[in-house]
Backbone as numpy.savetxt, mean C-alpha at the origin, in Angstrom:
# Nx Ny Nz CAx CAy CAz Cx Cy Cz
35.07 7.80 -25.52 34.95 8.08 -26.93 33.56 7.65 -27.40
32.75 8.30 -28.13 31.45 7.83 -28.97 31.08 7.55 -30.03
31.10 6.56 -30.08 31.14 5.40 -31.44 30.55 6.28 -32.95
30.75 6.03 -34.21 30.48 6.27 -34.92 28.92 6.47 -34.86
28.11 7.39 -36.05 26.33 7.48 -35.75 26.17 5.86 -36.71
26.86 5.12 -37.31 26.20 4.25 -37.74 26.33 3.10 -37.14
27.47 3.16 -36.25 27.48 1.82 -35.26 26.90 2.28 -33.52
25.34 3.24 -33.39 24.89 3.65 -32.60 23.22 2.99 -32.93
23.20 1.89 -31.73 21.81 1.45 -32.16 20.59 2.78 -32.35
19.76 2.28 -33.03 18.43 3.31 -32.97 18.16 3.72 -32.40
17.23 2.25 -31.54 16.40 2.52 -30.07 17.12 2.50 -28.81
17.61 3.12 -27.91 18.40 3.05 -27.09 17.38 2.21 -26.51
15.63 1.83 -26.25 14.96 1.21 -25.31 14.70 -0.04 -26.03
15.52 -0.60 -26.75 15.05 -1.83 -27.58 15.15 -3.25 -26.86
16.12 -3.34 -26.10 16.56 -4.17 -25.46 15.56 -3.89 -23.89
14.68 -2.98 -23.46 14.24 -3.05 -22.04 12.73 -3.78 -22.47
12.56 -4.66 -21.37 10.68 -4.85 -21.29 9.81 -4.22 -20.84
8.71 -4.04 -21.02 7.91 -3.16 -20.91 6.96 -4.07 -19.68
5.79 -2.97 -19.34 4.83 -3.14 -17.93 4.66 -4.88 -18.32
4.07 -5.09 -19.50 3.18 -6.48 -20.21 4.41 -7.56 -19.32
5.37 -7.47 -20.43 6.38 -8.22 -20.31 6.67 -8.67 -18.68
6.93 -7.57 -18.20 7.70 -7.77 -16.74 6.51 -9.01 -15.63
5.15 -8.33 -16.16 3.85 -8.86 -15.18 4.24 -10.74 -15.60
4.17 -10.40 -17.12 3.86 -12.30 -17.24 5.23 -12.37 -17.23
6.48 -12.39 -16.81 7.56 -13.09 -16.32 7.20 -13.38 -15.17
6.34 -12.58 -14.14 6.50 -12.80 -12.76 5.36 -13.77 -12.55
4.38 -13.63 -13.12 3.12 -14.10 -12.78 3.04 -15.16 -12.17
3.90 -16.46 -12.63 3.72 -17.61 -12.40 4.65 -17.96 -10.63
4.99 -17.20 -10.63 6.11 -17.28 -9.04 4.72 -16.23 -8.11
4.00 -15.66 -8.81 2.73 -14.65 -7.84 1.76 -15.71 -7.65
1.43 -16.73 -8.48 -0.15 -17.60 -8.64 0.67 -19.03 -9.25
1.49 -19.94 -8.31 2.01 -21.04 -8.33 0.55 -22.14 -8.69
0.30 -22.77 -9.82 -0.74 -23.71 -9.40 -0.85 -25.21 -8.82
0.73 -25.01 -7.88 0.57 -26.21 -7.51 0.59 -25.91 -5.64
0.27 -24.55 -5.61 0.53 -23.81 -4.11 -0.05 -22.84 -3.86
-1.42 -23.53 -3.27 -2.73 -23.10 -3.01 -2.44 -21.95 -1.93
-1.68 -22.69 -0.91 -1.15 -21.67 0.21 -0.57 -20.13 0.21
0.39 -20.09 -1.04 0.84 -19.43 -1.79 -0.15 -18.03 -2.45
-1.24 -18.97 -3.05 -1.98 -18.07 -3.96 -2.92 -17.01 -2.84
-3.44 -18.03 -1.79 -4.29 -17.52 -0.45 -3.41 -15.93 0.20
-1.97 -16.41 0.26 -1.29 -15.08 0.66 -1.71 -14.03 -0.04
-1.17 -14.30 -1.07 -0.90 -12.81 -2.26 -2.71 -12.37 -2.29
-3.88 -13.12 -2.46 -4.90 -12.52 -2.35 -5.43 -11.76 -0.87
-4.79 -12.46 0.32 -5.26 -11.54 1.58 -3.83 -10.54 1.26
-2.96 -10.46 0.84 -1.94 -9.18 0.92 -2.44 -8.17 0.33
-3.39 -8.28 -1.28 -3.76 -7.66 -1.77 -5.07 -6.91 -1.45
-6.18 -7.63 -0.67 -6.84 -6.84 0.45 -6.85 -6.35 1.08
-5.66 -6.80 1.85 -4.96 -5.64 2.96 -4.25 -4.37 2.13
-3.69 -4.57 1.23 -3.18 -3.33 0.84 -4.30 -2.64 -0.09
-5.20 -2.76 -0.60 -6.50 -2.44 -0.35 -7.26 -1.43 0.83
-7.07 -2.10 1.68 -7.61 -1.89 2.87 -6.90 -0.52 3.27
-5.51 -0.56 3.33 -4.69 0.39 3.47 -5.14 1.37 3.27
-4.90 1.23 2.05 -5.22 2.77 1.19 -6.53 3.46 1.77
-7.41 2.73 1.68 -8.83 3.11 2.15 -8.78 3.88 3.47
-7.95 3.15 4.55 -7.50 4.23 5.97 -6.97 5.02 5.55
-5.88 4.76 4.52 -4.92 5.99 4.54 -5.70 7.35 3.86
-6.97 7.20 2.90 -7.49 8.26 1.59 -8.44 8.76 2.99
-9.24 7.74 4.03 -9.98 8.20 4.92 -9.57 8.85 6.22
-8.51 8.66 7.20 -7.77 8.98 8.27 -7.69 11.00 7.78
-7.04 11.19 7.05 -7.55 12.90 6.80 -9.17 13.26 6.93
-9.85 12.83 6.48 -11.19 13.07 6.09 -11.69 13.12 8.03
-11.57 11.76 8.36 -11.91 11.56 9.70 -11.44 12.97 10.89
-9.76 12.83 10.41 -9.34 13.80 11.36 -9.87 15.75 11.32
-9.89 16.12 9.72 -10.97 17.27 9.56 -12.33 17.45 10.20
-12.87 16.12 9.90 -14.32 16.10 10.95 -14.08 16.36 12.17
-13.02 15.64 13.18 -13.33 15.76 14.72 -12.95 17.28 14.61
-11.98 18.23 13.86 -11.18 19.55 14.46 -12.77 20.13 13.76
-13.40 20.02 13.10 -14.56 20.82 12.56 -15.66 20.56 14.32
-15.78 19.14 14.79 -16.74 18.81 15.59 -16.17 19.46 17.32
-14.76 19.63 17.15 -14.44 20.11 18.38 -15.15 21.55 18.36
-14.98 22.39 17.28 -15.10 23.65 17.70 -16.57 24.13 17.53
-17.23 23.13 17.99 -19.14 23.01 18.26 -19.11 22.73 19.87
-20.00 23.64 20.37 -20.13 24.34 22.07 -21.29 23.32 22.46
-22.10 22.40 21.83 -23.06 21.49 22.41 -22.44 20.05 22.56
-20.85 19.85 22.17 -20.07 18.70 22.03 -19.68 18.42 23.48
-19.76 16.93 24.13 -19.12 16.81 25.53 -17.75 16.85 25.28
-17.24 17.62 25.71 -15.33 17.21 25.61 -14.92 16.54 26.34
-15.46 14.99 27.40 -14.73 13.43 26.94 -15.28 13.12 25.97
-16.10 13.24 25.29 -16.18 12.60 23.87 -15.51 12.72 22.87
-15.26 14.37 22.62 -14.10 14.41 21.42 -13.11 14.93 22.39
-12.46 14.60 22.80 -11.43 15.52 23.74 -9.87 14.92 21.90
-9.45 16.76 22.05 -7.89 16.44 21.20 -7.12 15.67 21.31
-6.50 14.95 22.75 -5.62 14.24 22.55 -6.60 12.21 21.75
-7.89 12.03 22.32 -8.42 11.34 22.49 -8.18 10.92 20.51
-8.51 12.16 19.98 -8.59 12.24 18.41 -7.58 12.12 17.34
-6.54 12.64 18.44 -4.71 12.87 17.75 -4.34 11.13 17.91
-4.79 10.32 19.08 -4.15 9.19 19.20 -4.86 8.41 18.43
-5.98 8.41 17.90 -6.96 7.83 16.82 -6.19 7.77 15.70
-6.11 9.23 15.65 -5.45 9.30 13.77 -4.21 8.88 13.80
-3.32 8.71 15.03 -2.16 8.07 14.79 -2.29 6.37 15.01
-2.92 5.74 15.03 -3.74 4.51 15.51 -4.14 4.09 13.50
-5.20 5.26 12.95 -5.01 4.78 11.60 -4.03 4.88 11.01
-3.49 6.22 10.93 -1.78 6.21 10.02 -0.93 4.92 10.04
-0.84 4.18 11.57 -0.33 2.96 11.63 -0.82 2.09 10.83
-2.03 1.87 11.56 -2.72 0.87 10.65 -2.97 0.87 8.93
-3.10 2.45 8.30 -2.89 2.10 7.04 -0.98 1.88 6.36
-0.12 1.66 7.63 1.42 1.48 6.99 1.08 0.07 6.88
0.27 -1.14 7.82 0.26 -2.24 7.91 0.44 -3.14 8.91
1.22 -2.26 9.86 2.00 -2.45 10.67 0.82 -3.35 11.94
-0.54 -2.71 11.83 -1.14 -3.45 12.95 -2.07 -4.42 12.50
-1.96 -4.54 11.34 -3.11 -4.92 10.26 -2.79 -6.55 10.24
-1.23 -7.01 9.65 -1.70 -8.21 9.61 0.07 -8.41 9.50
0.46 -9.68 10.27 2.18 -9.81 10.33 2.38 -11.44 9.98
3.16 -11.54 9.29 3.33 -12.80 8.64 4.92 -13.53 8.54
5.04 -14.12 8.59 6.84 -14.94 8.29 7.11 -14.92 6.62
8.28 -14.62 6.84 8.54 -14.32 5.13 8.73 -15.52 4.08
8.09 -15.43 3.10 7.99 -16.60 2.13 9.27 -17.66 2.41
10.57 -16.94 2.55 11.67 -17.77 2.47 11.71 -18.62 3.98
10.67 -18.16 4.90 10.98 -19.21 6.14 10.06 -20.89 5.42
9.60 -20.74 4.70 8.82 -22.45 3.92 9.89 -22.91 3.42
C-alpha cells in the first residue's frame, strides 16, 4: 500500500551522504596519526595503482607499435618475433592488474 502524498517525505535522498561526507568518515582509518606504518601503505598502494593505470593506458599503445613494426621488411624477426610481443603484452596486462607489481599481507594479519 502507498502512504498518503503528505506522509511521503520530499527528498527521497535526504537521509544518503554524499562523495564529501563518505571521504571524511573514512579518512581517519586511511591516514591513522598514530600509524606511520599504516600511512606508508596507503601512499605506496596509491603509486602503484598509479602506476597501473599508466601500463594499463600504455600496454595498447606499445602493442600497436610492435604489429605496425612487424610489418617493416628491414626488421630482424628475433627481435620482434609475434609470439616474443604477445607474451610482453600479456606480461603488462598482468602487471597493470597488480598481480606482479607488489603483494602484501592483509591489514587484518597486524
Amino acid at each position: 500500500m502507498v502512504p498518503p502524498l503528505d506522509q511521503r517525505p520530499s527528498d527521497p535522498d535526504a537521509g544518503r551522504m554524499n562523495g564529501k561526507d563518505i571521504i571524511r568518515r573514512v579518512a581517519p582509518y586511511l591516514w591513522p596519526q598514530a600509524a606511520p606504518n599504516i600511512r606508508f601503505r596507503v601512499v605506496v598502494s596509491l603509486i602503484l595503482l598509479l602506476l597501473s593505470k599508466v601500463v594499463a593506458l600504455g600496454a595498447p599503445q606499445l602493442y600497436g607499435r610492435a604489429v605496425d613494426a612487424l610489418s617493416q621488411r628491414d626488421v630482424p624477426d628475433l627481435l620482434l618475433g609475434a609470439v616474443g610481443l604477445t607474451v610482453a603484452y600479456g606480461l603488462a596486462r598482468m602487471g597493470s592488474s597488480g598481480c606482479l607489481l607488489y603483494t602484501s599481507p592483509s591489514p587484518r594479519d597486524y
